[in-house]
DOTOR-265574 format. One record per residue (C-alpha): residue number from 1; x, y, z. Coordinates in steps of 0.2 Angstrom, whole numbers, plus 2048, in hexadecimal, padded with zeros to 3 digits. Layout:
DOTOR-265574
+-----+-----+-----+-----+
!   k !  px !  py !  pz !
+-----+-----+-----+-----+
! NUM !   X !   Y !   Z !
...
+-----+-----+-----+-----+
END
This chain:
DOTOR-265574
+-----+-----+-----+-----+
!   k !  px !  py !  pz !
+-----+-----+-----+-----+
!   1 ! 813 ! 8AD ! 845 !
!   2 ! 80F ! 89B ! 83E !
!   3 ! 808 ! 898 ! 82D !
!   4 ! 7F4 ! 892 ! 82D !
!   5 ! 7EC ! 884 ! 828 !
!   6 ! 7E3 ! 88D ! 819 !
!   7 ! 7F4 ! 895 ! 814 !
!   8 ! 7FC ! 883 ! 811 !
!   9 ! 7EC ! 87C ! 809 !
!  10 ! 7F0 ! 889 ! 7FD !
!  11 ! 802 ! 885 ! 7FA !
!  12 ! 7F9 ! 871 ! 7F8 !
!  13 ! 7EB ! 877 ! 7EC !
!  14 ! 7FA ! 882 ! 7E4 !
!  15 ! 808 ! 874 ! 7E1 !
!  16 ! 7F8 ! 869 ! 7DB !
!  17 ! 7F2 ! 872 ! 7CE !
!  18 ! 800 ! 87C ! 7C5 !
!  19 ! 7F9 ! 88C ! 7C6 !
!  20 ! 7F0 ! 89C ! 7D2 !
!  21 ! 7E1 ! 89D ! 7C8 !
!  22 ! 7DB ! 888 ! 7C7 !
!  23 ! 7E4 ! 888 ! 7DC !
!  24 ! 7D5 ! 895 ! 7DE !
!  25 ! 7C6 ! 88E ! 7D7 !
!  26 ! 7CB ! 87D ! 7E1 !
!  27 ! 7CE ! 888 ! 7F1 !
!  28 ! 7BE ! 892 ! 7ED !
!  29 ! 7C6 ! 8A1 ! 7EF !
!  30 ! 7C9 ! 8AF ! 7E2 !
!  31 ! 7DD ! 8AF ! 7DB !
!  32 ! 7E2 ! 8BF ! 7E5 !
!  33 ! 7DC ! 8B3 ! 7F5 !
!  34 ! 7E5 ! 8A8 ! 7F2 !
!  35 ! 7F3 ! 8AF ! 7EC !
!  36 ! 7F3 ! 8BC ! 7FB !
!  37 ! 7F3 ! 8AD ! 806 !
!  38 ! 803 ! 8A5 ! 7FD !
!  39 ! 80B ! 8B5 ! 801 !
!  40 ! 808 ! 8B6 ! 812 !
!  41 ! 80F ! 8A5 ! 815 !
!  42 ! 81F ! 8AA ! 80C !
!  43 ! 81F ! 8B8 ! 816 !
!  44 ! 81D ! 8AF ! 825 !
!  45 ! 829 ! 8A0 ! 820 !
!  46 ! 836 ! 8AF ! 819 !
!  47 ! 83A ! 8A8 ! 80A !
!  48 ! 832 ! 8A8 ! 7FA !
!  49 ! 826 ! 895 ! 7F8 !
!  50 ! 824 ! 897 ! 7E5 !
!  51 ! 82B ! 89B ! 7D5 !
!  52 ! 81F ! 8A4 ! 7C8 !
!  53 ! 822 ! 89E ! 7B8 !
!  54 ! 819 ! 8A2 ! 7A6 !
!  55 ! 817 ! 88F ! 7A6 !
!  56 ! 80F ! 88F ! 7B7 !
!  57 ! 817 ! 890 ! 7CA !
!  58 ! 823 ! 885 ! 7CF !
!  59 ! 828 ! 87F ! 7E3 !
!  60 ! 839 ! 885 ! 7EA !
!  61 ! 843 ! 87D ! 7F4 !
!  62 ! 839 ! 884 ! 803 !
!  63 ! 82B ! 882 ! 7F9 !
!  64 ! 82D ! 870 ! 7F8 !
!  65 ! 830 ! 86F ! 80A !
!  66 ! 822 ! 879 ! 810 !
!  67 ! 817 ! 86E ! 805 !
!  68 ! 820 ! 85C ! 80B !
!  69 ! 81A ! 862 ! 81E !
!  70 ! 80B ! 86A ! 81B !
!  71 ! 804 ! 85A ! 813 !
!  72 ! 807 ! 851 ! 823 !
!  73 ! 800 ! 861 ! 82B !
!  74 ! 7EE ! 862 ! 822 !
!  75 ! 7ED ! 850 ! 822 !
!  76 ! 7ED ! 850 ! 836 !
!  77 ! 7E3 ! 85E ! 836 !
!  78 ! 7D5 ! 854 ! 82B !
!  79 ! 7D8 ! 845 ! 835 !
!  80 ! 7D4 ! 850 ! 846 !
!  81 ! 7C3 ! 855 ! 83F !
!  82 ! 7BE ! 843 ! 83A !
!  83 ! 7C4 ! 83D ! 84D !
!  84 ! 7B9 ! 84B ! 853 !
!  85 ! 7AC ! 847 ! 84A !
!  86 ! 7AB ! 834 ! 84D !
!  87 ! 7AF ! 834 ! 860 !
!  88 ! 7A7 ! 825 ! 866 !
!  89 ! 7A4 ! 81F ! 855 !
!  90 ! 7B3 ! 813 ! 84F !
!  91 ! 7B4 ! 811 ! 83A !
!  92 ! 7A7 ! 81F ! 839 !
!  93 ! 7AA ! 82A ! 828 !
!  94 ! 7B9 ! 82D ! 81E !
!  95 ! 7C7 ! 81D ! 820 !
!  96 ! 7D7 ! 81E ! 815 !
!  97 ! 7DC ! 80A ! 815 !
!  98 ! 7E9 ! 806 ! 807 !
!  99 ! 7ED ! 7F4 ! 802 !
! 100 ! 7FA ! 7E9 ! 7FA !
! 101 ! 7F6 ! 7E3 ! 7EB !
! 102 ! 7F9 ! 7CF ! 7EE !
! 103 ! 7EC ! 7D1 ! 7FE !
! 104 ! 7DF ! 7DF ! 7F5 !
! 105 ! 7D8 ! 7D2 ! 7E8 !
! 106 ! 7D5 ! 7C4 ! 7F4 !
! 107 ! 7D1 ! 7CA ! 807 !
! 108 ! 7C5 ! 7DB ! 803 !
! 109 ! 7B8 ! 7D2 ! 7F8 !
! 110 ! 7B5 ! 7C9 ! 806 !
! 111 ! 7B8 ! 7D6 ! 813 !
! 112 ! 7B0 ! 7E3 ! 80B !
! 113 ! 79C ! 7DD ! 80E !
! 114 ! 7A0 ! 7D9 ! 822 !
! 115 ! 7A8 ! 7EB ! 822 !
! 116 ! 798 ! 7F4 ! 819 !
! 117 ! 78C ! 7EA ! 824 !
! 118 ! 796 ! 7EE ! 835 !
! 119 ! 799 ! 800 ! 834 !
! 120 ! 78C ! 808 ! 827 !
! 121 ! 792 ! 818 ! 829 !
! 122 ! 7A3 ! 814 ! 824 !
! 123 ! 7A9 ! 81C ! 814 !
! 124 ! 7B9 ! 811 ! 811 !
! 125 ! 7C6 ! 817 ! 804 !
! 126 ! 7D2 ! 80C ! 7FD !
! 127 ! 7E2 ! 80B ! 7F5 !
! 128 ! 7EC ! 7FE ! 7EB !
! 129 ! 7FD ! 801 ! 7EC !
! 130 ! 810 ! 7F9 ! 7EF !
! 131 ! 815 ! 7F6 ! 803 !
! 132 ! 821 ! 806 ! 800 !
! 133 ! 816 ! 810 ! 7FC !
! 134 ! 809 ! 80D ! 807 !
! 135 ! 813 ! 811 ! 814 !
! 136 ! 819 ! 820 ! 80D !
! 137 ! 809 ! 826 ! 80D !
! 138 ! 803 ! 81E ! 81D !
! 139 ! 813 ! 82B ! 825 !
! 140 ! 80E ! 838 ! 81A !
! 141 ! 7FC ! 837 ! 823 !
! 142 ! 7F4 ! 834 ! 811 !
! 143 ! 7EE ! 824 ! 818 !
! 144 ! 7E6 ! 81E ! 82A !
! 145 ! 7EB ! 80B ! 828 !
! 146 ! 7F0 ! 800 ! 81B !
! 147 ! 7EF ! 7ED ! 819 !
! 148 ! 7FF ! 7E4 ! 816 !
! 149 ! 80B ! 7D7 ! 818 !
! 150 ! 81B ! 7D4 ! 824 !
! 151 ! 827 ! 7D3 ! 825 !
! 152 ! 82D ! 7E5 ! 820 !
! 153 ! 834 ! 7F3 ! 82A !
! 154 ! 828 ! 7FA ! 834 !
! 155 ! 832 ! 808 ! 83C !
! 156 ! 825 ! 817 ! 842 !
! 157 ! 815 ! 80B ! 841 !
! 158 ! 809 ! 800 ! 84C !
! 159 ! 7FF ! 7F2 ! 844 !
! 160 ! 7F3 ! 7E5 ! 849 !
! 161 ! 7F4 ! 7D1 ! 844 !
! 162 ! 7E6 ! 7CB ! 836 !
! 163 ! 7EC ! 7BA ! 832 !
! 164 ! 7FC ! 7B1 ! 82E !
! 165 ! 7FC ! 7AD ! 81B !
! 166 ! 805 ! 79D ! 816 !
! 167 ! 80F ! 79C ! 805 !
! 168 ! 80F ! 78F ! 7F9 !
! 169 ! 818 ! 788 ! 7EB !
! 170 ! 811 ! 78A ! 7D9 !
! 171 ! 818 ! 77D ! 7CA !
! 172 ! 80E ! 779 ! 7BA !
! 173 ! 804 ! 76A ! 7BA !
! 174 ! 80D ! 759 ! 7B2 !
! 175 ! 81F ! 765 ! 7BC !
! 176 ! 829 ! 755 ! 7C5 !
! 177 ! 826 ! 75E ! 7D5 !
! 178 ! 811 ! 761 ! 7D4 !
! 179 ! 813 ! 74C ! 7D9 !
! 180 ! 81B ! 74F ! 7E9 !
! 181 ! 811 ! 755 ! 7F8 !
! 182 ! 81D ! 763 ! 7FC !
! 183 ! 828 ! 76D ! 7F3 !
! 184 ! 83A ! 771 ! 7FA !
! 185 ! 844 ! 781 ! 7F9 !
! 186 ! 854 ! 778 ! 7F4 !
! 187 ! 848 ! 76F ! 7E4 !
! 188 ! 840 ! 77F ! 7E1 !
! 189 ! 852 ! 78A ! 7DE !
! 190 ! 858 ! 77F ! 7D1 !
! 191 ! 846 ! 784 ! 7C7 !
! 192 ! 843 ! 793 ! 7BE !
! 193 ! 83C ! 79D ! 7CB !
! 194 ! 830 ! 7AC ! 7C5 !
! 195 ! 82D ! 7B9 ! 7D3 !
! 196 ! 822 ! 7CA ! 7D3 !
! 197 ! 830 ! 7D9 ! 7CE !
! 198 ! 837 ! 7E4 ! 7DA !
! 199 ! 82D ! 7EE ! 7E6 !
! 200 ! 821 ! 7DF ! 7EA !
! 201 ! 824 ! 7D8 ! 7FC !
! 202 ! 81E ! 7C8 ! 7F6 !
! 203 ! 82C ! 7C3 ! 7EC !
! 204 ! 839 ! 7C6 ! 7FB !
! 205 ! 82E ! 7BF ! 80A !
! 206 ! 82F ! 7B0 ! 7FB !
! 207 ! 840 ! 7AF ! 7F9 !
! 208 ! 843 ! 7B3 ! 80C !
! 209 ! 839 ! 7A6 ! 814 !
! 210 ! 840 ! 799 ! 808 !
! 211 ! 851 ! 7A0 ! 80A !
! 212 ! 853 ! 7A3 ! 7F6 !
! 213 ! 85D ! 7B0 ! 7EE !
! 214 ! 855 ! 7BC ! 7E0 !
! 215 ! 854 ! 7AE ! 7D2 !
! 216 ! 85F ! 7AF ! 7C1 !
! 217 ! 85C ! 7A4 ! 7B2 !
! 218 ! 869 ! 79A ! 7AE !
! 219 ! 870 ! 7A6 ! 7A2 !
! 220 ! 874 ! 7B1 ! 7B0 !
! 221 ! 869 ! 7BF ! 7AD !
! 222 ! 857 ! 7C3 ! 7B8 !
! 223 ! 84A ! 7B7 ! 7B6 !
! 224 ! 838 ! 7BC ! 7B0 !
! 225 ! 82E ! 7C6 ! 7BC !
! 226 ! 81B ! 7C8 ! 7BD !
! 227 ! 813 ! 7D9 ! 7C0 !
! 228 ! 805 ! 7D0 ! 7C9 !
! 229 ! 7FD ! 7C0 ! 7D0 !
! 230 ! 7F2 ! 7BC ! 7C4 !
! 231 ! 800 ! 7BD ! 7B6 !
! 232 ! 80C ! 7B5 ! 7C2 !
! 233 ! 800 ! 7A4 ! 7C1 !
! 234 ! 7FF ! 7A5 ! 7AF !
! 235 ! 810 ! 7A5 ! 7AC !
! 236 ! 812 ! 796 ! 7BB !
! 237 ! 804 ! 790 ! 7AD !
! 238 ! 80C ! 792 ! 7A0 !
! 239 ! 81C ! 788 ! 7A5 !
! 240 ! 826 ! 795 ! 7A5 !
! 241 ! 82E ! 791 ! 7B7 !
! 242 ! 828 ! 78E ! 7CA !
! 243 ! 821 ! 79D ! 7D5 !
! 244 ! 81C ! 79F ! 7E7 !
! 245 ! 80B ! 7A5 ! 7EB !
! 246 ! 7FF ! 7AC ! 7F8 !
! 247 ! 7F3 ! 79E ! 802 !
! 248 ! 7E5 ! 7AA ! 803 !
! 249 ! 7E8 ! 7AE ! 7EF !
! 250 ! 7E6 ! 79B ! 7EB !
! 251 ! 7D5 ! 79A ! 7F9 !
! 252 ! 7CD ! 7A8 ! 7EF !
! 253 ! 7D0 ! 79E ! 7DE !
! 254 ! 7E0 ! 7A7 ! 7D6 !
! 255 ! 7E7 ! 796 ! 7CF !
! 256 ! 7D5 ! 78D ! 7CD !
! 257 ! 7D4 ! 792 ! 7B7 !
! 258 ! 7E7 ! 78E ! 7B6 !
! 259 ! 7F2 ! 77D ! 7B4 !
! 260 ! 7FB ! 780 ! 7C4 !
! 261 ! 7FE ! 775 ! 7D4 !
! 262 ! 801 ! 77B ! 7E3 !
! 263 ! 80A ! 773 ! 7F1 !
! 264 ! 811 ! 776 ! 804 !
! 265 ! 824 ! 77D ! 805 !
! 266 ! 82D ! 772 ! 810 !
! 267 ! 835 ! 76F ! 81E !
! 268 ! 828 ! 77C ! 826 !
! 269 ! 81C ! 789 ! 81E !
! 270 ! 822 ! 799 ! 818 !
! 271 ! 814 ! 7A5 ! 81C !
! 272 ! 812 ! 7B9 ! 81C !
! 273 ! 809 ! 7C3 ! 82B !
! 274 ! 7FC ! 7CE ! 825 !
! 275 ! 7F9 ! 7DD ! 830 !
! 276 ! 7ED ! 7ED ! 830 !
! 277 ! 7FC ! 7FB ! 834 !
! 278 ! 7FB ! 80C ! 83A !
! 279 ! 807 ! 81A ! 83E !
! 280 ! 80D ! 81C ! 850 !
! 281 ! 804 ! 826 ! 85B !
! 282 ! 7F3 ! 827 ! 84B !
! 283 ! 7E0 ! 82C ! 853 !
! 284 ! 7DF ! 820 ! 848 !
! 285 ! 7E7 ! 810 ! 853 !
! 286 ! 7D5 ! 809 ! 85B !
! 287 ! 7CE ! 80A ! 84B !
! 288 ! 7DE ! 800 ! 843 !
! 289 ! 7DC ! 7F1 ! 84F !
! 290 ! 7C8 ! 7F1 ! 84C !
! 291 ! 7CA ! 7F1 ! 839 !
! 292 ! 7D7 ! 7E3 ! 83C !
! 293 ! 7CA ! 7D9 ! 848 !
! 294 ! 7BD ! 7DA ! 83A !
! 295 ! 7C9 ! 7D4 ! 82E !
! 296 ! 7CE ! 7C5 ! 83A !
! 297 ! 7BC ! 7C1 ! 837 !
+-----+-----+-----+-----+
END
């Protein structure tokens, strides 16, 4: 006997919401439902999926478990019925895209409109978040594709080319190096080089492509680190240091308010590849590589 869908929808509703009686008014159902339910998937599983507590039910280990796959489980039933329902009709209803944010600000204003006026009936949901996690996610089947940039490890996924994205170097104006035509990596390490922190592939496709180590100030300790683009550039503004930045950032006019100059690295141009990625073996492939062709666009 295998547990059913509805019986792990209300483990999900359960771990969500703390408690039998708020799990059952989001499920729908009256409390002795529901809690009949989780009751028949610990009898089927043979082990006991929940704690209850005063405070409210905690997950055991099984429980835990049981939730982990049954996430992926109700997610891939959900995504069955949206297949079925748009046969024939590619980026119709509900599409999960997450995003990187140093892409987000600077390709979907641009994409968006083409997207809305191409397929009216998509309902496009989007989330901002760190490479990582995206993918995470994308496993988890919490997303259909996300928007990001290689190089990264890929292990489990497909993905689809949307344009090669060049990097530049970023100095103050009046910097010794904003008067040559090009900037070179060698120059470049004996600056104070201010990256975005940890968790943003940005900073080491950065330091990768211009074969840079993570910078220290001369002190020895870590250097500054920007949360985002924006405060990156002010910082670069500001004089604190040199930075590497996103082509497509500086077209869509990141640097235009700020006293920064931006130049070519040399020998070469260090570039990223940004790609719409999917899991292997996703209903959702087809879709991936049109959604990528409209952003090509």
């Amino acid at each position: 006997m295998l547990p059913t869908l509805r019986q792990l929808q209300y483990l999900k509703l359960l771990a969500e919401h703390g408690g039998f009686g708020r799990a059952a008014d989001a499920a729908h159902v009256t409390q002795p439902t529901l809690s009949s339910g989780i009751q028949e998937l610990e009898r089927t599983l043979g082990a006991a999926v929940v704690d209850r507590a005063r405070s409210g039910v905690i997950l055991t280990a099984v429980g835990e478990e049981a939730l982990r796959r049954a996430t992926v489980i109700l997610n891939e039933a959900e995504e069955l019925v949206e297949a079925a329902k748009n046969a024939g009709q590619p980026l119709t209803g509900r599409f999960r895209l997450g995003v990187i944010p140093t892409v987000a600000p600077f390709l979907l204003p641009r994409a968006l409109p083409l997207l809305r006026a191409r397929f009216p009936k998509l309902r496009l949901y989007l989330r901002e978040d760190l490479t990582q996690r995206l993918i995470a996610a994308l496993k988890a089947g919490q997303l259909d594709a996300a928007l990001i940039a290689l190089p990264f490890d890929m292990h489990g996924l497909n993905w689809a080319h949307v344009s090669d994205d060049e990097l530049l170097a970023a100095m103050p104006a009046g910097h010794p190096l904003a008067r040559l035509k090009s900037a070179d990596p060698q120059a470049l390490e004996q600056e104070d080089i201010i990256l975005l922190e940890d968790g943003h592939c940005l900073r080491e496709h950065a330091l990768a492509a211009c074969g840079l180590k993570p910078p220290k100030t001369t002190s020895g300790q870590d250097s500054f680190a920007a949360t985002s683009l924006p405060t990156l550039v002010q910082m670069v503004s500001s004089g604190l240091g040199v930075t590497f930045l996103p082509a497509m950032a500086i077209s869509a006019g990141l640097t235009d308010p700020a006293s920064v100059v931006v130049r070519p690295i040399a020998p070469g141009h260090a570039s990223r590849e940004i790609v719409v990625a999917w899991r292997a073996g996703s209903n959702r492939a087809a879709e991936g590589r049109l959604l990528a062709e409209v952003l090509r666009e």
